[in-house]
SERO-4910 file (N, C-alpha, C, O; in steps of 0.05 Angstrom, whole numbers):
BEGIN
 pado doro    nc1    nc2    nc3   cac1   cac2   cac3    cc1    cc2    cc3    oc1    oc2    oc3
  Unk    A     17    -24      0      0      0      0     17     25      0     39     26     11
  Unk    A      5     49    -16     21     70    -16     20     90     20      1     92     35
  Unk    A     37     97     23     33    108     52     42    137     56     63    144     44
  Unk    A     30    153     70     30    186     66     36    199     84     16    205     97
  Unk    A     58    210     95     61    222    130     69    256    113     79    267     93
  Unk    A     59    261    134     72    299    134    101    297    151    105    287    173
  Unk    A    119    309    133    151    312    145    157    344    139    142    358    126
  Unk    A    179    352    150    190    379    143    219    385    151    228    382    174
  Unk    A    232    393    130    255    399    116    263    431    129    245    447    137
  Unk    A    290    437    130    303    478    131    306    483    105    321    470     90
  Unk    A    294    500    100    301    516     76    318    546     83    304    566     81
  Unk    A    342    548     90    344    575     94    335    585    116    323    607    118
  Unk    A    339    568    140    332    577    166    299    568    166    296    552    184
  Unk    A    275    572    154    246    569    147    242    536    146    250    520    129
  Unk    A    222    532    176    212    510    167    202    514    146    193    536    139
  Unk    A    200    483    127    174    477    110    170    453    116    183    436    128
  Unk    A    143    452    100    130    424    115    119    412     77    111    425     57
  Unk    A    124    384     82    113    371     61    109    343     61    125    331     75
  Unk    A     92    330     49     81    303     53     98    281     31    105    285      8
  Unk    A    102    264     45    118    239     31    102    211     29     91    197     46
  Unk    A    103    208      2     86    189    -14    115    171    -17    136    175    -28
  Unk    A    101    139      4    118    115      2    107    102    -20     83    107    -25
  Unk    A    120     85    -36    107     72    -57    106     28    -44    120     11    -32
  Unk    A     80     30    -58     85      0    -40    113    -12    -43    131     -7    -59
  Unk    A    111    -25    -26    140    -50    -35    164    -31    -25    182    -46    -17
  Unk    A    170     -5    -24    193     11    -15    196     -5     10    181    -12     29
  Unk    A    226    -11      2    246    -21     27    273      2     38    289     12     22
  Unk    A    276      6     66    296     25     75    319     20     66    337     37     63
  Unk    A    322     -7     61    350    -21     54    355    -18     28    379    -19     24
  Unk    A    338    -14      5    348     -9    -21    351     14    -19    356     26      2
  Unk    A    348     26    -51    359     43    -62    343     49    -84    343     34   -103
  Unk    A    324     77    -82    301     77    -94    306    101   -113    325    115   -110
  Unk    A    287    104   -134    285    131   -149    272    150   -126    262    142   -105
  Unk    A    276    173   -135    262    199   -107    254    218   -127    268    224   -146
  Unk    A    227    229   -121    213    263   -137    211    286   -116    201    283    -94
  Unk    A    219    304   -122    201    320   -107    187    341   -123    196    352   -144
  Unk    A    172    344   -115    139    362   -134    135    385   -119    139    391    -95
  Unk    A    125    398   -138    114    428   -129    100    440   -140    104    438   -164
  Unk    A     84    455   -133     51    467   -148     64    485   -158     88    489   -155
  Unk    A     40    504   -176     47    531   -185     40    551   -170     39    543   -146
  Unk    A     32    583   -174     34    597   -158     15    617   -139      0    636   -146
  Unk    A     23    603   -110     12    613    -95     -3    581    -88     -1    577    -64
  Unk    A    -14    562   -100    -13    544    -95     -9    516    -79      6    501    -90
  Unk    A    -19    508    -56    -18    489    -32    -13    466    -42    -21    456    -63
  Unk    A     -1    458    -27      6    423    -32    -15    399    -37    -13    375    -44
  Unk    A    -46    425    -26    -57    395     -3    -76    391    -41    -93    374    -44
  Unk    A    -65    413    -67    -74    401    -89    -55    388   -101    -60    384   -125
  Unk    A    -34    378    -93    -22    350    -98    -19    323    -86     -1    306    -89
  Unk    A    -45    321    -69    -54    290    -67    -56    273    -95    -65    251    -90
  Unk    A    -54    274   -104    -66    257   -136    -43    253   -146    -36    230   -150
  Unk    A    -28    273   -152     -2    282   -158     12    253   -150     14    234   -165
  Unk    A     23    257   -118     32    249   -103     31    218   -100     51    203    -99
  Unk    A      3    211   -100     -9    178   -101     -3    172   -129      6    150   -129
  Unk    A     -4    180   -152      3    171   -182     31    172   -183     38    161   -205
  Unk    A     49    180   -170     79    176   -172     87    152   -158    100    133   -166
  Unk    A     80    155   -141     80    132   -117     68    113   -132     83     96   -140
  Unk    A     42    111   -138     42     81   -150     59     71   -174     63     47   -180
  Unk    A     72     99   -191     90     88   -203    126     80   -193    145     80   -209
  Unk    A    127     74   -167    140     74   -161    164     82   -142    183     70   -132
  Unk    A    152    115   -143    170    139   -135    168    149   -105    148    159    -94
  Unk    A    197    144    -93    189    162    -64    185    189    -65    205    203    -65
  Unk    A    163    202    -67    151    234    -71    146    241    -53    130    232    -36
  Unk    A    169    271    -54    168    297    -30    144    305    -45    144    297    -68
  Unk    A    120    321    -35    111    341    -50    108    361    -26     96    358     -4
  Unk    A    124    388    -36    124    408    -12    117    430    -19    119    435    -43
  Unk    A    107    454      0     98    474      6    124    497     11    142    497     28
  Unk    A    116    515    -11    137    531     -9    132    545     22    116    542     40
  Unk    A    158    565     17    156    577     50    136    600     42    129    603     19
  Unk    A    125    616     64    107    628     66     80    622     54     63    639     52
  Unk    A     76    597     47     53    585     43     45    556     55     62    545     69
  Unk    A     27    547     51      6    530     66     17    518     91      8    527    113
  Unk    A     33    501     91     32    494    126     56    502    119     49    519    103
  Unk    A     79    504    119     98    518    112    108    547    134     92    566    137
  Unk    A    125    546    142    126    575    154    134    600    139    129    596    115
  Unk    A    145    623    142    154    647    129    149    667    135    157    678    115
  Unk    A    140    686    150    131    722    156    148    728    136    168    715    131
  Unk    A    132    764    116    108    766    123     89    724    104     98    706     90
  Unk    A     64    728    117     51    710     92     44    721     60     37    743     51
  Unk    A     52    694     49     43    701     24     63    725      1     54    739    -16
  Unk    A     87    723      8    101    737     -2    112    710    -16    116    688     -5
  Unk    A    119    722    -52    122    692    -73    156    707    -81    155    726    -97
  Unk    A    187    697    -69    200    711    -88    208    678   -109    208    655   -101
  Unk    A    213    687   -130    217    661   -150    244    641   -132    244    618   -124
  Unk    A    263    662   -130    298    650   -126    295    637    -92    312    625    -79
  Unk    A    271    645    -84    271    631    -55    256    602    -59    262    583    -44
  Unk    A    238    599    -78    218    580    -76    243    551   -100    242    527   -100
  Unk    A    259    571   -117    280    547   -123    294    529    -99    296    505    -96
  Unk    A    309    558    -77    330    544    -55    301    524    -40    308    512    -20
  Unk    A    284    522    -45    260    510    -24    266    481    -35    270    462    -20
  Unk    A    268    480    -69    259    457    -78    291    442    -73    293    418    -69
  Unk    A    313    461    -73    344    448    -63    343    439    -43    357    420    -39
  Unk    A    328    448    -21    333    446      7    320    420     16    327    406     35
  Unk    A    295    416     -8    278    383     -6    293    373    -14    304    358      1
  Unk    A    301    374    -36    325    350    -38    352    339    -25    364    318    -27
  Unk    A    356    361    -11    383    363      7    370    334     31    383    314     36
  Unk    A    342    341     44    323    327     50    328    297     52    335    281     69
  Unk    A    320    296     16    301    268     12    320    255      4    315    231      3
  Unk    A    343    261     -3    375    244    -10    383    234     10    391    211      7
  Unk    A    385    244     37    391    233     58    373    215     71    380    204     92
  Unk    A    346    211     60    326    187     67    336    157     61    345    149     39
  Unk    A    334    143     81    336    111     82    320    105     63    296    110     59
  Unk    A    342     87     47    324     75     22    326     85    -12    325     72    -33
  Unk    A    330    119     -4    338    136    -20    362    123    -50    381    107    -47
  Unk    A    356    132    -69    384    129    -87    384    149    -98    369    152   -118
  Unk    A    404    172    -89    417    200    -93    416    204   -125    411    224   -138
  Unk    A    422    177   -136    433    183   -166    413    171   -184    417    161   -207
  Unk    A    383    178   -164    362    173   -197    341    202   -181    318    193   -175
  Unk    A    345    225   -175    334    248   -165    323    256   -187    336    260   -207
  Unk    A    293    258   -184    276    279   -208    261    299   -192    257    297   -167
  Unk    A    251    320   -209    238    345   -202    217    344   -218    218    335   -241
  Unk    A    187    355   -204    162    361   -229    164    381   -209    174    381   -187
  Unk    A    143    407   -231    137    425   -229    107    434   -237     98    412   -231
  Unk    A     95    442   -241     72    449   -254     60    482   -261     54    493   -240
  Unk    A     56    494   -277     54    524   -276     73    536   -277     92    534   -292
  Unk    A     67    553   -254    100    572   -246    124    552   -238    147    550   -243
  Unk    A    103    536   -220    122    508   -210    145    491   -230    165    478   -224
  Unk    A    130    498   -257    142    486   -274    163    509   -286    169    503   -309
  Unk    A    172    530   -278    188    546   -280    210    543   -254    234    538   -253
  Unk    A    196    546   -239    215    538   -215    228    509   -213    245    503   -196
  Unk    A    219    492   -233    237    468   -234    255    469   -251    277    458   -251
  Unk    A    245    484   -269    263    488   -293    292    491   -282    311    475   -283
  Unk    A    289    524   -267    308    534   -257    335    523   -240    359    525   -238
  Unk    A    302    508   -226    335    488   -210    351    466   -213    372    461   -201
  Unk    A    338    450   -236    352    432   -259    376    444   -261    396    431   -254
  Unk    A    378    471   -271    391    477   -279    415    491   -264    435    496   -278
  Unk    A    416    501   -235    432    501   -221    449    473   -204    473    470   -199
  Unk    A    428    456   -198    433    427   -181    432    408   -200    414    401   -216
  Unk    A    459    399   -196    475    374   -224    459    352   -205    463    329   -214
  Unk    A    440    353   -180    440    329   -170    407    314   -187    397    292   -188
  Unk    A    400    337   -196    372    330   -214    385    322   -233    400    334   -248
  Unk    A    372    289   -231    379    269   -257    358    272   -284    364    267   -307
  Unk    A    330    284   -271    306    287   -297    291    310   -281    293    313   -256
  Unk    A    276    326   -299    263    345   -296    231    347   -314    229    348   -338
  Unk    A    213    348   -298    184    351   -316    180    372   -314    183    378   -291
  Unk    A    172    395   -330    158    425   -322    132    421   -339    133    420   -364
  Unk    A    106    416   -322     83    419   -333     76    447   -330     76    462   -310
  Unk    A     67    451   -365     54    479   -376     59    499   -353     44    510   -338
  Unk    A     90    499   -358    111    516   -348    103    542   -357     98    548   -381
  Unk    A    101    563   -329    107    597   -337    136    599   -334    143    597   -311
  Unk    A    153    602   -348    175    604   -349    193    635   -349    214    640   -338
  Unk    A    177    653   -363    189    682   -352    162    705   -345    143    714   -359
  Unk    A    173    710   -314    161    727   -303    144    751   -318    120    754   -321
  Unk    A    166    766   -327    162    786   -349    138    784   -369    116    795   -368
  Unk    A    153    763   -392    124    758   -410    102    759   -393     88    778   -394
  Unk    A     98    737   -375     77    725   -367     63    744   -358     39    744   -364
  Unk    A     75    770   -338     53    793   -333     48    811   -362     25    818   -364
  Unk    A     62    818   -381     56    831   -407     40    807   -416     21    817   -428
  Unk    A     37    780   -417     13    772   -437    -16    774   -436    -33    775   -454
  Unk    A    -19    775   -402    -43    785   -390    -54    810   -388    -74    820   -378
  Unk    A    -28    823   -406    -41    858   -401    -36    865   -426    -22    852   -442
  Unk    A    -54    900   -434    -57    911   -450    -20    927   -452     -7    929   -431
  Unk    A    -12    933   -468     15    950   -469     17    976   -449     38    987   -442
  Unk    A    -14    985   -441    -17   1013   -432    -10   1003   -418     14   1006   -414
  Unk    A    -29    982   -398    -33    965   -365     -1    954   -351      3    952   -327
  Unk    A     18    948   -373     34    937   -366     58    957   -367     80    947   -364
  Unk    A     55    983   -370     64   1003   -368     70   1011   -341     90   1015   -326
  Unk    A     37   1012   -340     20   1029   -309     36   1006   -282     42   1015   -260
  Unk    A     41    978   -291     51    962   -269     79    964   -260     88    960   -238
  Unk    A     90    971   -280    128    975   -277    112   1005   -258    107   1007   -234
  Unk    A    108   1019   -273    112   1055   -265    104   1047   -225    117   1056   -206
  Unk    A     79   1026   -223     65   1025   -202     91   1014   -180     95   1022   -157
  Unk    A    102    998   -191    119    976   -178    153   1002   -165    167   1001   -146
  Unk    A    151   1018   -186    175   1038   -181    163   1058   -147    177   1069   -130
  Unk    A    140   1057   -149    127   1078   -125    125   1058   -105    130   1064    -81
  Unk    A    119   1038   -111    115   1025    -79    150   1018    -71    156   1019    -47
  Unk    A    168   1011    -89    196   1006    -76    208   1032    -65    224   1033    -47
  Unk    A    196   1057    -80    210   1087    -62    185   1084    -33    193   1083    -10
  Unk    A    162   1085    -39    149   1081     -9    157   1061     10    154   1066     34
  Unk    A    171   1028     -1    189   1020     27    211   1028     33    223   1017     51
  Unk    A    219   1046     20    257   1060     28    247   1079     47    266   1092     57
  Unk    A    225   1085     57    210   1106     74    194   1099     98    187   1115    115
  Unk    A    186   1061     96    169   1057    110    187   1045    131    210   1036    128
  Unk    A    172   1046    158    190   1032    179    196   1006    188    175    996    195
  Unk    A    213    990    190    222    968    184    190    944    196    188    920    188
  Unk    A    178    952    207    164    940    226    124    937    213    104    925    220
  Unk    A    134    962    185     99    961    169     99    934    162    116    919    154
  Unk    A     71    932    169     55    919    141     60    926    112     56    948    101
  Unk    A     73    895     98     77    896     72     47    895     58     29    879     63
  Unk    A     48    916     40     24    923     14      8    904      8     26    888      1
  Unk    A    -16    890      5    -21    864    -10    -39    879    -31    -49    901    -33
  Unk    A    -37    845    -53    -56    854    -79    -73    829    -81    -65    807    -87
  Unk    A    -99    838    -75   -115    810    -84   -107    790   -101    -92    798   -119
  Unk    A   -111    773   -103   -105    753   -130   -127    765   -143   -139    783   -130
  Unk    A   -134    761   -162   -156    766   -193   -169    794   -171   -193    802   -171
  Unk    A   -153    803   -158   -175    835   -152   -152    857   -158   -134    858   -175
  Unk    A   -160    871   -144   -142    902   -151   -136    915   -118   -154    915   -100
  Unk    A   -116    924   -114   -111    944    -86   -134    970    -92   -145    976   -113
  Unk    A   -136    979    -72   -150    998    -62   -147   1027    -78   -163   1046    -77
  Unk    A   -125   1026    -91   -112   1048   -107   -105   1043   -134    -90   1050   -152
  Unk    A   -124   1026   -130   -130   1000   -172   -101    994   -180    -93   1001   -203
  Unk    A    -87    982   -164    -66    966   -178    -81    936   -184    -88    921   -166
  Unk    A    -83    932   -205    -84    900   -223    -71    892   -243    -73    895   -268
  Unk    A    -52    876   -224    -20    862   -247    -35    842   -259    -29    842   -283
  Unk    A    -59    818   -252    -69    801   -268    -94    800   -263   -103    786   -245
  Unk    A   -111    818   -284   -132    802   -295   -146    780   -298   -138    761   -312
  Unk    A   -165    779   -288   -170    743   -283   -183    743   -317   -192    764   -327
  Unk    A   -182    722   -329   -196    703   -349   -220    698   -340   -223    680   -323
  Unk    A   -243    714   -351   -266    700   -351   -275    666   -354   -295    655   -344
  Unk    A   -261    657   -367   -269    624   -379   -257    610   -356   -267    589   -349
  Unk    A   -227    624   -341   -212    608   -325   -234    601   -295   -236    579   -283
  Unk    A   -248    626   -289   -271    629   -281   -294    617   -279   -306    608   -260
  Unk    A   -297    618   -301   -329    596   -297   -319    574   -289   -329    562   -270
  Unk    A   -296    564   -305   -290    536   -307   -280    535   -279   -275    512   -276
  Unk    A   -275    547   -259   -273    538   -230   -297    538   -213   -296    526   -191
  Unk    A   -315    551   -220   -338    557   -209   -357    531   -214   -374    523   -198
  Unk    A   -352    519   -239   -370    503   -255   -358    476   -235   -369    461   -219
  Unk    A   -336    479   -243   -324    455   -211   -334    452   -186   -346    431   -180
  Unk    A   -331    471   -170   -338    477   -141   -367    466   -140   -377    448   -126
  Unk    A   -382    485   -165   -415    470   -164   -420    445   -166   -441    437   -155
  Unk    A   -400    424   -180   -407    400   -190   -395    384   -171   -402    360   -170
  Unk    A   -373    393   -153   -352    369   -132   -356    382   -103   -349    372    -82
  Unk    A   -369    411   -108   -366    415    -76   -337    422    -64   -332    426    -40
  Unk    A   -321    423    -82   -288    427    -78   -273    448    -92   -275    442   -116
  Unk    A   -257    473    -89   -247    481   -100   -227    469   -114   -215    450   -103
  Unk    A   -220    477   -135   -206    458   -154   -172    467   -149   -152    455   -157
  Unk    A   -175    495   -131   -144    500   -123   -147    511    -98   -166    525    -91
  Unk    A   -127    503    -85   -130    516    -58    -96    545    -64    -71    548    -61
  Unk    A   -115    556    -70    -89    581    -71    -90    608    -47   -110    619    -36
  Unk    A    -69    613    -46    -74    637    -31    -82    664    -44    -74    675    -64
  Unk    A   -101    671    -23   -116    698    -33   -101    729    -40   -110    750    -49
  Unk    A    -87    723    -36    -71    754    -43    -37    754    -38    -28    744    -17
  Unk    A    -21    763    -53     14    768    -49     17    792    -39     -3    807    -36
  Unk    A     49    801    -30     56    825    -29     63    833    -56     69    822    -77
  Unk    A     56    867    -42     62    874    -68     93    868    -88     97    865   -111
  Unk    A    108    869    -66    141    867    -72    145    839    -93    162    836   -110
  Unk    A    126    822    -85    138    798    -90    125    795   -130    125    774   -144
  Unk    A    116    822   -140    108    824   -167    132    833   -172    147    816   -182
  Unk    A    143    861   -165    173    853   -170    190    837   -181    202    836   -202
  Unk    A    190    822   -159    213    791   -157    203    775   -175    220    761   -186
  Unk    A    175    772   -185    163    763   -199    171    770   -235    174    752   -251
  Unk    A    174    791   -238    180    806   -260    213    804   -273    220    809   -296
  Unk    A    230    795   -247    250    794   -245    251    765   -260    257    767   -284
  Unk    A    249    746   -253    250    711   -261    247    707   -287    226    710   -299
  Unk    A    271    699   -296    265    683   -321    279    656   -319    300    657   -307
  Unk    A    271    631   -328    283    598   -331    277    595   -359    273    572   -368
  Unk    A    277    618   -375    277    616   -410    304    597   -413    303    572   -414
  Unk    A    333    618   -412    350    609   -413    372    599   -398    396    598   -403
  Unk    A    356    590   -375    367    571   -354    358    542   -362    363    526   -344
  Unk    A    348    532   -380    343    521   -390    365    503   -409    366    479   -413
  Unk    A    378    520   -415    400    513   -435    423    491   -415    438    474   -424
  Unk    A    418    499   -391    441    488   -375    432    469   -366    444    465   -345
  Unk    A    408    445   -373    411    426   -354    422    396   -370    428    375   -358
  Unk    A    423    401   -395    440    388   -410    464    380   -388    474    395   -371
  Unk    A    473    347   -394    464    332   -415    455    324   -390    470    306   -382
  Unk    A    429    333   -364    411    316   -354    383    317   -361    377    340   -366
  Unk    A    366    301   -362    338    304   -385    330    328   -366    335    337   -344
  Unk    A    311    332   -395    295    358   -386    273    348   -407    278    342   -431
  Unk    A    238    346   -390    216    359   -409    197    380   -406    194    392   -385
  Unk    A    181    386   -430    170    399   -418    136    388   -426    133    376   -447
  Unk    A    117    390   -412     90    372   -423     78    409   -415     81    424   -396
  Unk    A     62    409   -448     47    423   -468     19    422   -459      8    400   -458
  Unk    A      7    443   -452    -21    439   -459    -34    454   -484    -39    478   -485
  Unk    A    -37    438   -500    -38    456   -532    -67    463   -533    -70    483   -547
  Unk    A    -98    452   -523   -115    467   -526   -115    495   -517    -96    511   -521
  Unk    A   -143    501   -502   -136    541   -502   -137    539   -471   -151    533   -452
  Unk    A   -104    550   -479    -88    560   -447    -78    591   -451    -63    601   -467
  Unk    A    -90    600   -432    -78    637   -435    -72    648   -411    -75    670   -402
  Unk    A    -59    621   -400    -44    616   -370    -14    623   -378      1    641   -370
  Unk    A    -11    598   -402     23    593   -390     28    599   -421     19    586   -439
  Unk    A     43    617   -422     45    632   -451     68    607   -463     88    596   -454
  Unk    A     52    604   -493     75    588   -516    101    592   -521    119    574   -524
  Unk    A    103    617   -521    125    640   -542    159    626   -515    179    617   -525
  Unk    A    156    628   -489    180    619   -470    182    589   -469    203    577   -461
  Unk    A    162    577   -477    156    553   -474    175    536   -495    193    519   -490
  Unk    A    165    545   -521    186    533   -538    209    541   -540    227    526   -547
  Unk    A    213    570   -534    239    586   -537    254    564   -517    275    554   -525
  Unk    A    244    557   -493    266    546   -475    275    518   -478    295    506   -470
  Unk    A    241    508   -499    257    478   -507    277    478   -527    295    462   -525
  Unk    A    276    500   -552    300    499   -564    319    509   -556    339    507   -570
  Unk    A    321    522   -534    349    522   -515    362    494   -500    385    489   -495
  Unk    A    341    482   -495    348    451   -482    369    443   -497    372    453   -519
  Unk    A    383    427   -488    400    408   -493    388    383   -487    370    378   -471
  Unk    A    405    358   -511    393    331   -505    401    321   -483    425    325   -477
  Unk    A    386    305   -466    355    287   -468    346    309   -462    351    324   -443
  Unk    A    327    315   -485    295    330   -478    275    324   -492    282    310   -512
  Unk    A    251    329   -491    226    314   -499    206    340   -493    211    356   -475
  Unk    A    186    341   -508    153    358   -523    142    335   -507    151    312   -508
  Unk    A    124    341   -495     93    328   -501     70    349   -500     63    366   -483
  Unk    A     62    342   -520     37    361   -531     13    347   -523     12    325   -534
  Unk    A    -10    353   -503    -28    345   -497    -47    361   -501    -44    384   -493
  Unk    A    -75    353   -517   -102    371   -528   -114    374   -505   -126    354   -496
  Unk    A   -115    397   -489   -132    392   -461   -129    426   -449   -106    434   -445
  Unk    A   -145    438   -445   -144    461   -440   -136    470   -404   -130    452   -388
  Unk    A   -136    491   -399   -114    511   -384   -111    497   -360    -91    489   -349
  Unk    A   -137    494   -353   -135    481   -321   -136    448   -319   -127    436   -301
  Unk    A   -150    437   -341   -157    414   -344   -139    391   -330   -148    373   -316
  Unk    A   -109    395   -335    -85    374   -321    -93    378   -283    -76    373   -266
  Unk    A   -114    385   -278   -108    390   -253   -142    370   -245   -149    369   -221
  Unk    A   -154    359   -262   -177    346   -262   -179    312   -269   -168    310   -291
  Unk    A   -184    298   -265   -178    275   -264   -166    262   -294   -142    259   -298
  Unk    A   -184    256   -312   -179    255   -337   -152    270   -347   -134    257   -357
  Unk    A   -152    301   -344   -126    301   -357   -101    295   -342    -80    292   -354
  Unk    A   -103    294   -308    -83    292   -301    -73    257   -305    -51    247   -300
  Unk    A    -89    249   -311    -82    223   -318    -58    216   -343    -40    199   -346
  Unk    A    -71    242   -363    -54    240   -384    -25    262   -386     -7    263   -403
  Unk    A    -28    278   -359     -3    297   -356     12    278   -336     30    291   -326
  Unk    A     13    260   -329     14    245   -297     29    221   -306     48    211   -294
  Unk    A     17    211   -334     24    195   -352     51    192   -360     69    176   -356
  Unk    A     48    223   -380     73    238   -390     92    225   -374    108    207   -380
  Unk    A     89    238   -350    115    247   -338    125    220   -324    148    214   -318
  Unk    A     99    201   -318    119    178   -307    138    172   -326    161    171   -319
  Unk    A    128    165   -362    135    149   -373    163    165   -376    182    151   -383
  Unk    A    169    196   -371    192    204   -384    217    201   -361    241    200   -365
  Unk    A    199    201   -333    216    190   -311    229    160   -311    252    155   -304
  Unk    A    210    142   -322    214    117   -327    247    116   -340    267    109   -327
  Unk    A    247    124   -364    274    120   -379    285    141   -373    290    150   -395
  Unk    A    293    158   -355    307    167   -350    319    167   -314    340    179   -309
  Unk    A    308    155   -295    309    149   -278    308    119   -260    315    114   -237
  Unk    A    296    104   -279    290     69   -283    315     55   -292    314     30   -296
***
């Protein structure tokens, strides 16, 4: 039977906390493949149960963890996302799960998903100890990703916005309250870095009605700072460096106006070999619903398989 305990790892001084998926038949005495997983952004762990149990039954001892300043996770302030902290998070699991009984150091993979799948990117590409890397329908640069959701004016108005609140903390006293911005709302003084998608919308709403469950457990609002840091991240061409250890990336080619195309491919033709496309017909949120995660879940065992098997 697969078996599930909550454990927690230092990241940088910051507890975090994350759940470990035993796969049947795991013995302390061997020497096993190891994942560790991570949502996209803003995003809780407790929506990688499925995740977690589909790796595991394929075999895999899976960390799946909670960045810092989110879900059980510690961090002050809450809810502050910087990209380069939530990589050292995913180093710091593995620093972790290598030292687990049973462990074999030298078949280590990473999934990602979303932003997540940027943040795996990234650290592929710093840590030679990642033997394979999955980034599902990866946001890969910060930048684009807030210009694809905005008009040229809007994405103007967000740099200009982002320049006033960094001279207002060179002023504020070490001890304020950091700024927040709703998710899909606006501050009080109409800052809105992302626009929600109407369709992305229904289609969560249309969920909740039909399962009684939100289909993400995300957090309700960031600092403002952490759009910044946000803006800052790119794993376009960090990408290029995780050669020659695999790298994929799994595609969601129906209509996604999440995780922009244009970084997506740019970073696979930066890859170096082993790398691998998978193009899956299934729209934005869909990999996160049973059916498609079956077939994103799929993907990635089978690319873990030959490359970590």
């Amino acid at each position: 039977m697969i078996s599930r305990k909550t454990v927690h790892f230092t990241s940088e001084g910051v507890r975090c906390e994350a759940d470990l998926y035993k796969p049947a038949g795991f013995e302390t005495g061997g020497r096993h493949p190891a994942l560790v997983i991570g949502h996209g952004f803003t995003v809780a762990r407790s929506n990688l149960v499925e995740e977690g149990r589909l790796f595991a039954e394929a075999g895999y001892l899976t960390l799946a963890i909670d960045y810092r300043h989110f879900g059980g996770s510690e961090g002050t302030p809450r809810h502050r996302l910087y990209p380069l902290n939530e990589v050292e998070d995913f180093r710091s699991a593995i620093d972790w799960l290598e030292t687990q009984p049973g462990v074999d150091p030298e078949r280590m993979g990473i999934w990602g998903t979303s932003f997540g799948g940027g943040i795996v990117t990234y650290t592929a590409a710093q840590d030679i100890r990642v033997r394979a890397c999955v980034a599902q329908a990866p946001i890969l640069d910060g930048d684009f990703w807030i210009r694809s959701l905005n008009r040229s004016s809007e994405y103007a108005a967000i740099r200009e916005y982002l320049v006033g609140a960094r001279r207002r903390r060179a002023t504020r006293s070490a001890d304020a309250d950091e700024p927040r911005v709703p998710l899909g709302g606006s501050t009080a003084d109409g800052f809105t870095p992302m626009p929600v998608d109407p369709v992305m919308v229904q289609d969560v709403t249309d969920w909740l009605a039909r399962t009684g469950e939100p289909l993400m457990h995300a957090a309700p609002e960031l600092t403002v700072q952490s759009f910044e840091r946000l803006l800052e991240f790119d794993a376009v061409r960090a990408a290029a460096k995780i050669a020659p250890r695999a790298y994929c990336i799994v595609q969601l080619s129906a209509r996604d106006v999440l995780h922009p195309n244009q970084p997506i491919q740019e970073a696979f033709r930066l890859a170096g070999e082993p790398k691998q496309m998978v193009s899956i017909p299934i729209n934005q949120l869909d990999g996160y619903k049973p059916e498609g995660r079956a077939q994103t879940i799929g993907a990635a065992v089978a690319f873990f398989d030959r490359h970590l098997k």
